[in-house]
N, C-alpha and C positions, 0 to 999 in steps of 0.2 A: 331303464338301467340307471343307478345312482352315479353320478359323476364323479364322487370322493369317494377313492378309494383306499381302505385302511386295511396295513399287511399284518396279520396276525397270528403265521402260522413259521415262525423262524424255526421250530424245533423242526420240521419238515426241510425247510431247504433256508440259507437268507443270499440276499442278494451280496453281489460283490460290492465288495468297500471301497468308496472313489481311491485310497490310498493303492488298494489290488486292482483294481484296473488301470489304473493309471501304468501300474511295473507291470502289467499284460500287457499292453498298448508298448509299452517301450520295448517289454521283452521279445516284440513278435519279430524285432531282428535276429537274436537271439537262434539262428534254427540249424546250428551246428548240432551232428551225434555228440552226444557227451561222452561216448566212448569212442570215438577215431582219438587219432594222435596229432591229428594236425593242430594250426592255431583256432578256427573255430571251435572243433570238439574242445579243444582245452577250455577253452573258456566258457563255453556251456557247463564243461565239468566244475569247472571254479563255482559254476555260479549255482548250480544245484548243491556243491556244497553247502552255501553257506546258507541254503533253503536249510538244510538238513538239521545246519547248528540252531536255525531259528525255532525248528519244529521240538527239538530236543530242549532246546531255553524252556520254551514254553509248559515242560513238564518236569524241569530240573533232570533232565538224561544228558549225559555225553552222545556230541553227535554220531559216536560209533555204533552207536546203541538203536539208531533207528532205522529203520526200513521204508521205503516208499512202495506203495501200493493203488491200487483203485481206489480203494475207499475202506468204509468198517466193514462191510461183510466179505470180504475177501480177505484184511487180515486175521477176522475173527474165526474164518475158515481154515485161515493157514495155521492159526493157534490148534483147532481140532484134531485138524489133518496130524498136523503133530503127535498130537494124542495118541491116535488112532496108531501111527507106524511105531510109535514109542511104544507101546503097550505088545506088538505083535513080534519086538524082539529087533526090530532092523536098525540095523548098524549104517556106520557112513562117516565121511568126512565132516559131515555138520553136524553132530552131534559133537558137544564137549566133551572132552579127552578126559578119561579118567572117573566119568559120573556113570551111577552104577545104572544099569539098561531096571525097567518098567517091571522086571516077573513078578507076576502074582496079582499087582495089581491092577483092576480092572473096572474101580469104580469113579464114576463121576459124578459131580456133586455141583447144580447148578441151581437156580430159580425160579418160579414159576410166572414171573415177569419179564424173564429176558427179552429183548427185540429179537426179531423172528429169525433170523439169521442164525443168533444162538442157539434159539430150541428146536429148530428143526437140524442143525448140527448135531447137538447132543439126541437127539429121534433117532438119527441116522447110527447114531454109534453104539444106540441101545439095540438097534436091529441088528447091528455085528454081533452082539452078545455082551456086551459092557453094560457093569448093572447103572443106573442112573435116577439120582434121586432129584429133585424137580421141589426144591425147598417152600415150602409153608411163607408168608408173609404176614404182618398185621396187618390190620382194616387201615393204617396209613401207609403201606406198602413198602415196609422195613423188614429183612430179614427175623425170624425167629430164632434168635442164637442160640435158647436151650434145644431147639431142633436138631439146629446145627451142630454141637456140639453131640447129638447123640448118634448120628449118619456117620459122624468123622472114625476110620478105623486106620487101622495100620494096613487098609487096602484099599485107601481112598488116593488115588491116581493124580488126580483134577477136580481144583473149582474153581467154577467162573460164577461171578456176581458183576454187575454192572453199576458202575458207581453213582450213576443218574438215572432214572427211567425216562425216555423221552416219553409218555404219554403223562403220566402224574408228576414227573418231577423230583421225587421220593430223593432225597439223597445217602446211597449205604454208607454204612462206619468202615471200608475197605480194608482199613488200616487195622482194626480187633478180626475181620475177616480173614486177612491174608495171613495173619501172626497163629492163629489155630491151624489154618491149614498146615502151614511150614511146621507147625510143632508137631504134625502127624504125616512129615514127609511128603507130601501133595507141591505139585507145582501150582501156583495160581494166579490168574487172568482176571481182568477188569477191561468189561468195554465202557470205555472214558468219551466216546462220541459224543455223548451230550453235554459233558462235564469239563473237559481240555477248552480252554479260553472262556471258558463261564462261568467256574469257581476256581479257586488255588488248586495246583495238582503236584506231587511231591512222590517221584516213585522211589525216590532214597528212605523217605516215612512212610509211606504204602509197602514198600518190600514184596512188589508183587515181579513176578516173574513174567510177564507179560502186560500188553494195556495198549487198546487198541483209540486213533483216533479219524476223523474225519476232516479234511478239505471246507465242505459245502458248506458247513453245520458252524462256520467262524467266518464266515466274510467272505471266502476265499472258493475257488473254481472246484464244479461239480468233477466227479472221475479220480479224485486222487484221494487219500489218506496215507496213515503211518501206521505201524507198527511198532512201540518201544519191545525189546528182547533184552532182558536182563541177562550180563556178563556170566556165563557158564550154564542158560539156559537152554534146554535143547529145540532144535530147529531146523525143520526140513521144507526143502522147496514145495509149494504149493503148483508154481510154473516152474516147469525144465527146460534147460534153453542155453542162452549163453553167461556170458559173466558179470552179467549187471547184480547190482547187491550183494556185494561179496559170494555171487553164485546163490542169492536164499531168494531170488525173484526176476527171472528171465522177460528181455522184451527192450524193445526199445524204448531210452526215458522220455515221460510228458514231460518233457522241459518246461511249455508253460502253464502244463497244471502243478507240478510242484513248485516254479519260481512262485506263480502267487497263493502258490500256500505257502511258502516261508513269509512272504509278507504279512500273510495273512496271520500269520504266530507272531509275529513282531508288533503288528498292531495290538491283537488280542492282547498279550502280554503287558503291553503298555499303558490297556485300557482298563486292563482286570478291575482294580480299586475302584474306577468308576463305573464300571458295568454295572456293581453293586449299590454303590450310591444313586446312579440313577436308573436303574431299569426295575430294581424290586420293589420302590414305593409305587410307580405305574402299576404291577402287580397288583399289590394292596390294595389301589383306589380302586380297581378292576373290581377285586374280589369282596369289596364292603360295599361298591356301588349295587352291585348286582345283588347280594343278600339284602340291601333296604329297598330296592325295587321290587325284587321277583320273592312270591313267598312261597316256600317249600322248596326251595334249592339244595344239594349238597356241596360241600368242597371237600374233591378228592385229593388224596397224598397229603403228607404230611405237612404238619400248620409251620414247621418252624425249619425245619432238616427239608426244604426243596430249594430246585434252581429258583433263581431270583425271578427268570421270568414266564416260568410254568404257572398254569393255571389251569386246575383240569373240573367243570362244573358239571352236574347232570342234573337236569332239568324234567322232573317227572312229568307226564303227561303230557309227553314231546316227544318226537323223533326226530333223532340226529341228524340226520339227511336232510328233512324236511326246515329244520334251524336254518345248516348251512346253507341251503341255496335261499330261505329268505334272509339272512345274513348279506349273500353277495346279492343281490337283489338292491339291497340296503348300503353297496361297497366295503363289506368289513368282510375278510378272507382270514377263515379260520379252518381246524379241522376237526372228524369225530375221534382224533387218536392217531398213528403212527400209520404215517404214508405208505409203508412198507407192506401195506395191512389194507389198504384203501380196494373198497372193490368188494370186500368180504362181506357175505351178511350173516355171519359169528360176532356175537360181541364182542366186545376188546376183552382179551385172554389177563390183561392186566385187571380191569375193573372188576374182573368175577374172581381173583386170584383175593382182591383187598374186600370179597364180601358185598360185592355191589350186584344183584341181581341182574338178570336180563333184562327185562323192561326197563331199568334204568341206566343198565349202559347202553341200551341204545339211544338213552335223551342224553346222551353225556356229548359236552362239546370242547377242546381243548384250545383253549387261547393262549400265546407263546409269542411272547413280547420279545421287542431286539432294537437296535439304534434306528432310528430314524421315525419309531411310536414317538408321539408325542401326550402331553395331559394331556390337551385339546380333542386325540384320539381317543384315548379314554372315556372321555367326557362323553363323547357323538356315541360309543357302545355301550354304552351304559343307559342312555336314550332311548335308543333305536334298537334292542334285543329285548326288552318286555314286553314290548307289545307284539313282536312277534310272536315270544313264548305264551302271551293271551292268547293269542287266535288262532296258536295250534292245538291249543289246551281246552277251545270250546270247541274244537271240530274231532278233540280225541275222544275213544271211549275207553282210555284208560286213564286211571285215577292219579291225581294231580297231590295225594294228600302224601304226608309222612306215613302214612301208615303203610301204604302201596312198597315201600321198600324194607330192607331189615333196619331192626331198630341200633345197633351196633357202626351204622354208615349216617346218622340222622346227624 
């Protein structure tokens, strides 16, 4: 077993920020309800708010506007759910006063990239009987907008687009996305989990009516996320219970999984300008090392429009699996695609979506850089993965050349 070990899989989970554990460590005084009335509750309450207003900084929201949750697929769920009761007529106090109820329409209109979360939500609301179109992408995994543009009706419900893909990287135009939809009366949603503390996020210029983020996915403690709900947005409880989240999310609050994810927004927030500056040329070096070393490679998602430090490679005449454990073998920990997804042996639904065959997303390997990479790590993977992908490539019997894949992903 290699004694240096190199973390490489941040789109998956990163670790806490000494800045977040540190206000963990202090917070764990901190263990009043934030709903009694007494002096601890209150100041627990104090102190989740001003998580709340961090969480909200960080995407340009008022902090009225956000929700505390488990994480993205809970609130991307509670987004659905939404859907689903909105569409079937029901009424309530949490619906906005005065906005006209769902009749007629029944269509939803999503991507064929979503994280799983999303598309087996959207599965589940096709099986209710809501029609559900499942959008086209390019070979760099960017929405097809004359597509889109022709699915959109005056009975189009809901679309959700994802403004990052955590497997490629791909970054959507949200912002030309959300402004058709709205133009054809559609509420619309963006899961930002990958994209919230990693690129600028602006839901005043996105105009999206929803936009889901993650805790884990910024420095900050697994088990929590947010929800933004745009002001006269409709919205019903996913959990029923008592009167946490203005009544839109029952349970008692993780105090300290939300304190350190408001830190965890304050840092991001702070760091943004330089995430950029230094985490996408590591990127770069990643992705030019590897094309002058390894011959026949691909680079998946888009060359210019991705996270700064997604990297998503496939390696013909390799298997994924078989990469990754001589990878960790070697200490550099990466993955074949979205953790969420780990365990399957289906290709990534992403790489066949953007035109990538199965035999080659199975050699696909996704590398996801974050603070605390260094050149120096770079340097040692960039080393130490070709002669891996030699020695799987003379023990395969499938073919190593460009021609083995489509010519449209070369």
């Amino acid at each position: 077993m290699a004694k240096k070990r190199i973390y490489v899989d941040y789109n998956a989970t990163t670790p806490l920020s000494p800045e977040v554990k540190a206000a963990v460590i202090k917070d764990l005084e901190i263990y009043g309800n934030a709903s009694s009335m007494h002096s601890d509750g209150r100041h627990a309450h104090a102190r989740l708010e001003e998580a709340r207003k961090a969480v909200g900084d960080l995407i340009g929201a008022p902090a009225n506007t956000i929700i505390f949750t488990s994480g993205g697929s809970e609130s991307n769920n509670m987004v659905f759910q939404t859907i689903r009761r909105l569409a079937s007529g029901e009424t309530g106090a949490l619906l906005p006063e005065g906005k006209p109820l769902a009749k007629g329409r029944t269509e939803i209109i999503t991507t064929a990239i979503e994280h799983p979360c999303v598309l087996n939500s959207a599965v589940y609301l096709k099986s209710l009987g809501f029609t559900v179109t499942f959008l086209p992408v390019d070979k760099y995994g960017k929405v097809v907008v004359d597509e889109y543009r022709k699915v959109l009706s005056e009975k189009t419900l809901f679309v959700s687009v994802m403004m990052a893909n955590n497997e490629i990287g791909t970054i959507q135009d949200i912002q030309e996305i959300a402004a058709l939809a709205k133009a054809a009366g559609a509420w619309v949603h963006t899961d930002a989990v990958q994209a919230a503390g990693k690129i600028p996020v602006d839901v005043d210029a996105l105009k999206v009516d929803y936009l889901t983020m993650s805790g884990h996915k910024i420095y900050g403690p697994k088990g929590v996320g947010a929800l933004y709900v745009h002001s006269g947005a409709p919205l019903f409880p996913l959990i029923h219970g008592g009167h946490q989240e203005d009544g839109f999310r029952a349970g008692t609050y993780n105090n300290l999984g939300i304190l350190g994810y408001g830190t965890a927004a304050v840092e991001a927030k702070k760091n943004l300008a330089a995430y950029e500056k230094e985490i996408r040329p590591l990127r770069n070096q990643l992705r030019d090392g590897l094309l002058a070393k390894v011959p026949n490679i691909t680079i998946n998602g888009h060359p210019d429009d991705v996270l700064p430090n997604t990297l998503n490679v496939s390696f013909p005449g390799a298997e994924g699996e078989s990469i990754l454990l001589g990878m960790d073998l070697n200490g550099i920990e990466a993955s074949t695609g979205s953790a969420c997804a780990s365990g399957s042996l289906e290709p990534s639904h992403v790489l066949m979506a953007v035109g990538v065959g199965p035999e080659l997303a199975h050699g696909s390997i996704r590398f996801s850089l974050g603070w605390g990479v260094e050149k120096e790590d770079i340097e040692y993977i960039i080393e130490t993965v070709p002669p891996i992908i030699a020695r799987f490539r003379a023990m395969s019997t499938v073919s190593s050349t460009p021609q083995a894949f489509p010519k449209e992903v070369q």
